[in-house]
N, C-alpha and C positions, 0 to 999 in steps of 0.2 A: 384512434385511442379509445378504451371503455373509462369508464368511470362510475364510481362506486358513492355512493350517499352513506356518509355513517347517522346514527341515532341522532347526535350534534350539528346534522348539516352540514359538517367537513364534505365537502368533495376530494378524491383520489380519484386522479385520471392514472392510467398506466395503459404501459403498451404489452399487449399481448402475444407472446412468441410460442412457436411450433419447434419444437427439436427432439431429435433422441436423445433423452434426457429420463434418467429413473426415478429422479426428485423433481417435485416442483422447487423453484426458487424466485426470490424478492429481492430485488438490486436498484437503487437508488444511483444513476448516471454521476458523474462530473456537474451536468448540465441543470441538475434535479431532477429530471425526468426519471419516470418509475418504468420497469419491465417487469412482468412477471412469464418465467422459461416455464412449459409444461410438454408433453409430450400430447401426441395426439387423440390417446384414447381419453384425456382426461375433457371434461364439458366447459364449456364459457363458464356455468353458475358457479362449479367446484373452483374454478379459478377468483373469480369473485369471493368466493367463499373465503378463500386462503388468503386474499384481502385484506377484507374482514377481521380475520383471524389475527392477524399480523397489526392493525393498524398501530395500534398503541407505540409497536418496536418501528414501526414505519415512521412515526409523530412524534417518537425519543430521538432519532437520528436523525431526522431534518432538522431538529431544534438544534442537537449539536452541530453538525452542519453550518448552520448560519451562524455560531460563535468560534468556530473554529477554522483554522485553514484547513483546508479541505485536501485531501492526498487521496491519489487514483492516476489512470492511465485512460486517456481519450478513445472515445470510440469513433470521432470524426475531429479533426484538427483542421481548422480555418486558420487565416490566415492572419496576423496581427491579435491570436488571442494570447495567452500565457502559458507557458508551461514550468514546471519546479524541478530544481536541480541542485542540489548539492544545499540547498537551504535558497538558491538564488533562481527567482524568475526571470525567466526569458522569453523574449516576445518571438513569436513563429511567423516566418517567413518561408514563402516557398520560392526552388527555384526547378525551375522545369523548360526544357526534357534535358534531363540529366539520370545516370542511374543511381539508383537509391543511398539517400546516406543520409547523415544527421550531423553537423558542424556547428560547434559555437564561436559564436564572433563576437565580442564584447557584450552586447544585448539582448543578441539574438539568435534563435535556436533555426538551426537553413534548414531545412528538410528540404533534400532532393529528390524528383520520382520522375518518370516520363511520361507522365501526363497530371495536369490538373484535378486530384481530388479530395476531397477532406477524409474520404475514408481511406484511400493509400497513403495518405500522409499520417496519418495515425497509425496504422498497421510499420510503415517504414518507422516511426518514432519508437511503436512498441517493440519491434525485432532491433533498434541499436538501444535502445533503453535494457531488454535483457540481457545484452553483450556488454555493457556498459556496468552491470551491476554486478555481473561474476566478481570482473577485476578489483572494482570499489569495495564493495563486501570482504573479497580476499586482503585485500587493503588493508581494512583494518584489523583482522585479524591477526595481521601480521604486525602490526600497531601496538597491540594491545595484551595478545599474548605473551610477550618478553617480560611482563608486569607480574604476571602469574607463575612462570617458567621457573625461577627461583624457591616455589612453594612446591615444586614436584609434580607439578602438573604435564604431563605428555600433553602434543599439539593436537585439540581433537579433530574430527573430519567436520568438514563444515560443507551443511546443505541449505538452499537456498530455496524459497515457494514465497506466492503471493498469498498474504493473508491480510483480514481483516477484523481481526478479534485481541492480536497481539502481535509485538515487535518481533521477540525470539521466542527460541523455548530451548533448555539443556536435559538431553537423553543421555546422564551422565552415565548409567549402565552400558551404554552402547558406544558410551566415547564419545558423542557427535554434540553439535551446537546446530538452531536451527537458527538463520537468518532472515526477517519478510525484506523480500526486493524492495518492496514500498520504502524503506529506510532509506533510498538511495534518494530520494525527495528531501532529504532533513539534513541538518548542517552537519560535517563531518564530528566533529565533538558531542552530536547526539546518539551517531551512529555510532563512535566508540561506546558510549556509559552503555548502549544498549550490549553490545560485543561484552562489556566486560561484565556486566550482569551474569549472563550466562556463563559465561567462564565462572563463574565465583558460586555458581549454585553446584560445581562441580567438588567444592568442598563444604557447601553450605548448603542441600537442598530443599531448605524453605527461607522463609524470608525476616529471619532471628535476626535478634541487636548482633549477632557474631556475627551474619551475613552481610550486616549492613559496616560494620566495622569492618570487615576487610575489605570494602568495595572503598571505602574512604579510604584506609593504606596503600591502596595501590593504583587509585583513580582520585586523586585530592579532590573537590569538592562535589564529589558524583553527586549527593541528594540536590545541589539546585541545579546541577545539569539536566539529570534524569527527570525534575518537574518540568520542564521544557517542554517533555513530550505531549505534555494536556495540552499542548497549544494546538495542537496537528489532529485530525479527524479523519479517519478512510474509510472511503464513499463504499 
């Protein structure tokens, strides 16, 4: 691990990684633990530097962090820790050698693999977790669109990516809705307000007393649903 002294005596340890990579990047783990991704031509100090640079946005996101539930996908998955689902945690158990899967059984999340690892049990988690969130995601789409359909709304294409700066977003020019995977962690009633959000910027696209008036006609109490989502943080 390096570690950086700020002006204040904060210490930041991070782990420093080598990849082909054209940006440098600053990623905050599940676990807290910091990375920073650089490619090879770039120096220890430049990386330090960017640090540095960052701390402030590095010391805003651990704070929320610690007041929020925290939403992300594992990069090593032990065994009896927790993982989020549908709004509901589930305790990880492994079962091995078996070939790969992900089962919920009342409590708990099986992750199956042929042999003992935290990092194949995470990888097996992350590849049924993105199989997992086509369906759910289409889900509600299908939910929630029949609400709008009466307004003349055609059914837009829906694409799905990991993000961390916001839930959706509507390229109403293009017809499309985007969805972040990460929603598949939140209660189904949050993943709708989100779903319908975007659907409603297709007639509304900014965020006017008329946008928010037809998000209540068609989703009854959307504004304390949609406050819900300050509850939830992605790492």
């Amino acid at each position: 691990m390096e570690t950086v002294v700020l002006p204040d005596a904060t210490v930041i340890e991070y782990e420093l990684i080598y990849k082909k990579v054209k940006n440098m990047t600053l990623r905050i783990r599940p676990d807290g633990t910091v990375t920073v991704t650089v490619n090879r031509r770039v120096s220890q100090k430049r990386a330090e530097e960017f640090v540095r640079e960052h701390a402030a946005w590095l010391q805003k996101r651990r704070q929320l962090a610690d007041t929020r539930r925290q939403i992300g996908l594992p990069e090593r998955l032990e065994q009896d820790t927790q993982v989020l689902w549908l709004g509901t945690e589930y305790r990880v158990a492994w079962n091995y050698p078996a070939a790969p899967a992900v089962e919920l059984y009342g409590d708990l999340a099986v992750v199956s693999m042929p042999d003992p690892s935290a990092e194949f049990a995470a990888k097996v988690y992350r590849d049924w977790y993105q199989a997992q969130s086509e369906r759910v995601l289409t889900d509600a789409l299908d939910r929630v669109f029949p609400h709008f359909e009466p307004l003349g709304l055609c059914r837009p294409r829906l694409c799905l990516r990991y993000m961390t700066s916001r839930w959706g977003s509507c390229s109403y020019h293009k017809g499309k809705i985007t969805l972040n995977r990460y929603l598949c962690q939140l209660p189904p009633a949050l993943i709708d307000a989100v779903t319908a959000h975007e659907l409603a910027h297709f007639f509304h696209p900014d965020h006017s007393p008329a946008f928010y008036r037809l998000l209540e006609q068609v989703f009854p109490g959307y504004r304390e649903t949609a406050a819900q989502l300050k509850e939830y943080f992605i790492l």
